[in-house]
C-alpha positions as CSV (number, residue, x, y, z in Angstrom):
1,X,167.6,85.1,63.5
2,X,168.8,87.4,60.7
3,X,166.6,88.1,57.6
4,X,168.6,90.7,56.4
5,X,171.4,93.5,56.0
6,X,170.5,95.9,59.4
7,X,167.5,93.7,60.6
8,X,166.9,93.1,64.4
9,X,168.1,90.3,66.2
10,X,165.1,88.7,68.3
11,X,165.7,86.4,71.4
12,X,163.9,84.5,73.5
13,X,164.1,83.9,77.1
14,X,166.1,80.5,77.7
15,X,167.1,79.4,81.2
16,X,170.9,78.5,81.8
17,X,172.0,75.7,83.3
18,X,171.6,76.0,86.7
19,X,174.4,73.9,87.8
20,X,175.7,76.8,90.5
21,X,173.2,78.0,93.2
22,X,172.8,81.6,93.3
23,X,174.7,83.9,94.7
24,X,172.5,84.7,98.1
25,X,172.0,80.9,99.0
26,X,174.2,79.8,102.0
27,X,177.6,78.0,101.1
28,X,176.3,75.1,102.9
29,X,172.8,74.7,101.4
30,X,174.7,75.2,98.3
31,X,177.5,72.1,98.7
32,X,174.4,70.1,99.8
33,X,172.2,70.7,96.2
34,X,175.0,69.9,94.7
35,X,174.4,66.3,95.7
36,X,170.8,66.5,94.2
37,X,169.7,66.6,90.4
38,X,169.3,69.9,89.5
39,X,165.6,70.4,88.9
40,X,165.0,68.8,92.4
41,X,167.3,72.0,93.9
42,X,165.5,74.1,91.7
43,X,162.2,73.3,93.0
44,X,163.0,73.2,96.7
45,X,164.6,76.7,96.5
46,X,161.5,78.1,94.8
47,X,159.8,76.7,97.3
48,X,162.0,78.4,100.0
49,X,161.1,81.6,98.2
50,X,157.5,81.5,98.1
51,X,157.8,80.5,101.7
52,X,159.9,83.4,103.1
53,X,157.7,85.9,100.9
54,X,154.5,84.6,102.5
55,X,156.2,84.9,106.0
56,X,157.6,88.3,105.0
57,X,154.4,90.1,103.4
58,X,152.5,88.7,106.5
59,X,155.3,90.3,108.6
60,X,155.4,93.3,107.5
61,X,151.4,94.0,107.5
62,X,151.5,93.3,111.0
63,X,154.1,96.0,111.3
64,X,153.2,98.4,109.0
65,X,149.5,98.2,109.5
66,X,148.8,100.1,112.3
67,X,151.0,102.4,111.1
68,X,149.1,102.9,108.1
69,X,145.3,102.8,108.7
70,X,146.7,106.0,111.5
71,X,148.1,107.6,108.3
72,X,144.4,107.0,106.1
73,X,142.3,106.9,108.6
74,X,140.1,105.4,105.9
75,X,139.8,101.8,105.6
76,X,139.8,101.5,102.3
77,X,143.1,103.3,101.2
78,X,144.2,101.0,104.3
79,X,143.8,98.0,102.6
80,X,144.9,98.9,99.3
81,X,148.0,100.1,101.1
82,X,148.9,96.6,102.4
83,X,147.5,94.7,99.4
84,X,150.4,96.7,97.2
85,X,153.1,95.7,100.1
86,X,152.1,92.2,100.0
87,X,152.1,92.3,96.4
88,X,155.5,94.4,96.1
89,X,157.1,91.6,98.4
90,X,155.4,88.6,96.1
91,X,156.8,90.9,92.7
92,X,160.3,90.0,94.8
93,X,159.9,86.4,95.2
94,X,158.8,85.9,91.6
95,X,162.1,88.1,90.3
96,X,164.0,85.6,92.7
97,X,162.4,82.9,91.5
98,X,163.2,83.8,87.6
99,X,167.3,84.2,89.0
100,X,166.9,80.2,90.3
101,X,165.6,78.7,86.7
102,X,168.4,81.5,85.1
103,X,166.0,83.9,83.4
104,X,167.3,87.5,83.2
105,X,164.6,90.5,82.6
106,X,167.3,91.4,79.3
107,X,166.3,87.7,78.1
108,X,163.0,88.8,77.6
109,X,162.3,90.0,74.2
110,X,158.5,90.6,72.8
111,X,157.1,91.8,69.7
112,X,155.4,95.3,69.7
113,X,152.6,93.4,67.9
114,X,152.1,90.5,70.5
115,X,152.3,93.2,73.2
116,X,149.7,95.4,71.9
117,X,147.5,93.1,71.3
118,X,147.7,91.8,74.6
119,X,147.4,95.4,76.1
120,X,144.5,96.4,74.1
121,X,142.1,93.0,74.1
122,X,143.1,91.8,77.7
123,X,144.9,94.5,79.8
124,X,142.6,97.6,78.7
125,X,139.4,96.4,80.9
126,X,141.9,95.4,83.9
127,X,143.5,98.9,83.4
128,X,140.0,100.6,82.8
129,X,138.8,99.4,86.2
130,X,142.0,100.3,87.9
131,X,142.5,103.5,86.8
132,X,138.3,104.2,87.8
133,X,139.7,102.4,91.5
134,X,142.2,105.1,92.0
135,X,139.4,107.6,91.4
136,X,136.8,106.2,93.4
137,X,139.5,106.4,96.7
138,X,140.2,110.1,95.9
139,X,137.4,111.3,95.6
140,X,135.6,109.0,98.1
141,X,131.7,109.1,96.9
142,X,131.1,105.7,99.8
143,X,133.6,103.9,102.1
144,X,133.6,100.5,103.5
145,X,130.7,99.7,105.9
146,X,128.7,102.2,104.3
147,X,125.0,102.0,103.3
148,X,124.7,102.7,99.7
149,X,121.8,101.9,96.9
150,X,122.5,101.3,93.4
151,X,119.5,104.0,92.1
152,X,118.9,102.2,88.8
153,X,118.6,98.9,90.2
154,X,116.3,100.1,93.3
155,X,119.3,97.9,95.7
156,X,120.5,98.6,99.0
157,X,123.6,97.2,100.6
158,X,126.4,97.5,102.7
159,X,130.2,98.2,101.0
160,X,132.6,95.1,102.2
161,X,135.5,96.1,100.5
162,X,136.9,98.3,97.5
163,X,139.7,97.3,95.6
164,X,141.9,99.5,92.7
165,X,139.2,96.7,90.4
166,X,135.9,96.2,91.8
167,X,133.7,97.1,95.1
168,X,132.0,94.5,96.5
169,X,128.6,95.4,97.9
170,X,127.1,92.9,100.3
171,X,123.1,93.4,100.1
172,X,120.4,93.2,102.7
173,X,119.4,89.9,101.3
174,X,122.2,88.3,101.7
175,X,124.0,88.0,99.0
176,X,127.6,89.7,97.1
177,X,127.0,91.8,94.3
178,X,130.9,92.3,93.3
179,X,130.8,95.0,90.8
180,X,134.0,96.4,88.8
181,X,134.8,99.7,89.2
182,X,134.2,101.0,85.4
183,X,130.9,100.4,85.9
184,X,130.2,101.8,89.7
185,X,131.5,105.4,88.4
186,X,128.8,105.0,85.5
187,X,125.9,104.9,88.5
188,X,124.4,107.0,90.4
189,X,125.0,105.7,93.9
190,X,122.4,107.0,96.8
191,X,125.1,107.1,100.4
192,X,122.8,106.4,103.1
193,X,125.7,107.0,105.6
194,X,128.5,109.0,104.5
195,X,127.9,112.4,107.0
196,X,124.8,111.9,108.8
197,X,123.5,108.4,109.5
198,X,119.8,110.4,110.0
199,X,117.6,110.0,106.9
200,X,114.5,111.6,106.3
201,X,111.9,110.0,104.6
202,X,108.0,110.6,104.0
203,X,104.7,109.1,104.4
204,X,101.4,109.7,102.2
205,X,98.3,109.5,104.0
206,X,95.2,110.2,102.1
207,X,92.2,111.1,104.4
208,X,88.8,112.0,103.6
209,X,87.7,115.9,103.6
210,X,84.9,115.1,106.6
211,X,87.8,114.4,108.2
212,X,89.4,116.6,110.7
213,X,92.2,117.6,109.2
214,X,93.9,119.7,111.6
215,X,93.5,116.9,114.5
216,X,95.2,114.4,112.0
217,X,97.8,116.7,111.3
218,X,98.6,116.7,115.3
219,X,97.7,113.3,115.9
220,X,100.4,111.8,113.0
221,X,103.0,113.7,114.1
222,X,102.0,113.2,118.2
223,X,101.9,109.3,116.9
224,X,105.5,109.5,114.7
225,X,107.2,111.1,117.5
226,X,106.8,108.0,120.0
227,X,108.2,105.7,117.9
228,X,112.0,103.9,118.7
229,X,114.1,105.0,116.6
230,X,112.6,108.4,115.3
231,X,114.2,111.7,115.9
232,X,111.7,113.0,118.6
233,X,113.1,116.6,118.5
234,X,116.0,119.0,119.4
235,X,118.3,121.0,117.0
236,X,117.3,121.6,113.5
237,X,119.0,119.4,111.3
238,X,121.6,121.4,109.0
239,X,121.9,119.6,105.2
240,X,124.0,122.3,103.1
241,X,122.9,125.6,103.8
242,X,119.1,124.6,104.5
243,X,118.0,123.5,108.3
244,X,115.1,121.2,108.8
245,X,113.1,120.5,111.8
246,X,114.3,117.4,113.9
247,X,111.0,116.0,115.0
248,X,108.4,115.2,112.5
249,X,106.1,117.2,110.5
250,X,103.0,117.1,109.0
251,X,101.8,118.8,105.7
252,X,99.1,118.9,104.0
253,X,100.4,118.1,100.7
254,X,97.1,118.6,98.1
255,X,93.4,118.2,98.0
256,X,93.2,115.1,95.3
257,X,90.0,113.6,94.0
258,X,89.3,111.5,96.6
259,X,90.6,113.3,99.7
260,X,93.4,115.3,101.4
261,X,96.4,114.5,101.4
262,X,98.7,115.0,104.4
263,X,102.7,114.1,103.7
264,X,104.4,112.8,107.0
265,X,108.4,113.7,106.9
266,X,110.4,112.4,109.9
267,X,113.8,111.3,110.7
268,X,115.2,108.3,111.4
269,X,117.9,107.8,113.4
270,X,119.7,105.1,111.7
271,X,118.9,104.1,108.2
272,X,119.3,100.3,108.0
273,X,115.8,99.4,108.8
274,X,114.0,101.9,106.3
275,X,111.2,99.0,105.6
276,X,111.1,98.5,109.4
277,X,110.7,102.0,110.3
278,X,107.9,102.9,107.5
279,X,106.0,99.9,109.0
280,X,106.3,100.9,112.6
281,X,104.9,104.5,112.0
282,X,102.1,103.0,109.7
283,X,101.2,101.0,112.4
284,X,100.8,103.5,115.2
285,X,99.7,105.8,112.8
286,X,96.6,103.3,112.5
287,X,95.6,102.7,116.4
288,X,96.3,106.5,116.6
289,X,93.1,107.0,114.5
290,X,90.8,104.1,115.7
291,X,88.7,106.5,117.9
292,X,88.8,109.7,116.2
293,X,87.2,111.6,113.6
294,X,89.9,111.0,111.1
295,X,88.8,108.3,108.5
296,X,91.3,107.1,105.5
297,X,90.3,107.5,102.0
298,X,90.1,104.9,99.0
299,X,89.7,105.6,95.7
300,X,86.1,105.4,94.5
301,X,83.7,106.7,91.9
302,X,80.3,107.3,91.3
303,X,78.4,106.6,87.9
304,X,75.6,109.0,87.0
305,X,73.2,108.6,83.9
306,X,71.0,111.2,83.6
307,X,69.6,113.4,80.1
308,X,72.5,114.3,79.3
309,X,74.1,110.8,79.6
310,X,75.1,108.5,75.7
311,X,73.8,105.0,75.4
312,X,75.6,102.0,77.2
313,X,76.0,98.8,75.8
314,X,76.1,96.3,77.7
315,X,75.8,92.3,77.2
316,X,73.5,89.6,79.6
317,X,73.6,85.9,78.8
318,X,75.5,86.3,75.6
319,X,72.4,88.6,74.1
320,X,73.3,92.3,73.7
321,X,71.5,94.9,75.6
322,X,71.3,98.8,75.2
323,X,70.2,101.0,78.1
324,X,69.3,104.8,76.5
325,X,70.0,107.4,79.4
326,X,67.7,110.2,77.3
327,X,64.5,111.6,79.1
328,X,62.3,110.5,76.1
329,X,61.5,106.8,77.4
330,X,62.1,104.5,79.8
331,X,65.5,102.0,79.1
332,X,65.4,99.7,76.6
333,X,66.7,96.5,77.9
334,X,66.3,93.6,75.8
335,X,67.5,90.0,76.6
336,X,68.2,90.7,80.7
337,X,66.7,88.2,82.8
338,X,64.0,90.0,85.2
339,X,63.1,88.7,88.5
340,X,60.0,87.0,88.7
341,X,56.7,89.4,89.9
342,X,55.4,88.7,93.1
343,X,52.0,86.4,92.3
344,X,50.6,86.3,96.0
345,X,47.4,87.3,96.0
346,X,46.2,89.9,98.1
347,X,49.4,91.9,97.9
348,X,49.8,95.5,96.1
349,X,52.6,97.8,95.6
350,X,52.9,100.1,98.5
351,X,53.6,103.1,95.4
352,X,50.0,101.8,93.6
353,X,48.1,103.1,97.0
């Protein structure tokens, strides 16, 4: 279409008769389509194609697979390797297939408007989250199989897989959080198990101050130190430049208002069962102290009214009542229900002898 002196000529993509075969299909398949209409020996030849690419693609992986994943080493660059062969040889087949139905790539002619709006309102998330894929393989902040937690959604999980899209985090509850890639580089991500599969993690214990504090100290630590799956002892443990001791430890952390407390730190060994683990040391930790001087604390208080103490309201069988602390009378409670005096005869107040 012309609309004017100099304007450009737009065309669209139009098959051709596809009354020859192509050029790459045997003589003799092609005398035998020539019996058949010509859509019917269009189809079966796409058909052919999709079939050989599937055959193909799951030929070469097999190939090229070990190959690869020696070359990575990583599993996720791995799979993202083979995904882009499978999806180079399917980019193939569908080139092919365009050849068979007589569609050229010159044929194909789209506005600059159509095409930017179809980059900008469709393509730019799916680009977004591709372009944050490429980042999250090179600099590798988590791998597949490894034990992360989302830190502002307080979730743990193991990684299944990471694509150049999304990462798909399979949780300890059993269920697939699949979450795009845009978004996972906006998170803070805890990695239970990138270097070191040994966590360290901390118990409060709040004990009272008759307690024996140095016993407890020895006894927590004696009781932390027996259980499966705990670092017992050995090497310090090297994080950075810092070394921490292997076995656990046993701090006295501060002297609060209603005790002492002592912080626990140990190490566990693997850090899948960090629930399990916390519960296993509690419970030693408890038939530990059963026969010694060590007693837990709870938080209690004491109320005091003396001469220095305000009035209290206070309200008995819908009537108020006021209770004056002050040394210049005895309380004045109005409306309380008192308990019936003792009317036996013959019996005094021990205080009136």
């Amino acid at each position: 279409m012309v609309s004017g002196a100099g304007a450009p000529t737009f065309q669209t993509a139009t098959p051709t008769e596809s009354s020859s075969s192509p050029s790459w299909v045997p003589s003799d398949v092609a005398d035998a389509l020539t019996s058949v209409p010509g859509w019917f020996a269009d189809l079966i030849l796409t058909v052919v194609v999709i079939g050989v690419a599937y055959l193909v693609s799951r030929l070469l992986v097999q190939l090229l697979g070990r190959r690869i994943a020696r070359r990575f080493r990583r599993p996720s660059l791995t799979r993202t390797a083979l995904r882009g062969v499978r999806v180079g040889v399917f980019v193939f087949a569908l080139l092919t297939i365009m050849s068979i139905y007589g569609y050229r790539l010159s044929d194909i002619a789209l506005s600059v408007t159509v095409f930017s709006a179809v980059v900008g309102v469709i393509l730019a998330p799916i680009v977004g989250s591709v372009i944050s894929g490429v980042f999250l393989l090179a600099d590798q902040p988590y791998e597949i199989g490894d034990m992360i937690e989302l830190a502002d959604r307080g979730q743990r999980g193991f990684v299944e897989d990471i694509t150049l899209r999304y990462t798909k985090l399979f949780t300890l509850d059993n269920t697939f959080i699949v979450i795009p890639n845009g978004s996972m580089r906006d998170r803070d991500v805890i990695n239970y198990s990138a270097e070191d599969t040994r966590t360290r993690q901390s118990l409060d214990l709040l004990v009272t101050y008759e307690s024996d504090i140095p016993r407890a100290r020895t006894l927590f630590e004696d009781a932390a130190r027996g259980v499966e799956g705990i670092v017992s002892g050995g090497p310090q443990i090297r994080i950075g430049g810092a070394r921490y001791p292997a076995g656990p430890t046993c701090y006295i952390d501060e002297f609060g208002d209603h005790g002492v407390n002592l912080r626990l730190r140990y190490w566990i060994e693997e850090p899948y069962w960090l629930l399990r683990m916390r519960s296993r040391v509690q419970t030693v930790l408890w038939e530990a102290i059963e026969d010694e001087d060590i007693e837990i604390a709870y938080p209690h208080q004491h109320h005091v009214f003396d001469e220095t103490s305000g009035e209290l309201q206070v309200s008995t069988n819908g009537q108020p009542a006021q209770f004056d602390g002050g040394r210049d009378g005895p309380a004045d409670v109005s409306g309380v229900d008192r308990p019936p005096e003792d009317d036996e005869p013959g019996r005094r107040d021990s205080t009136d002898e």
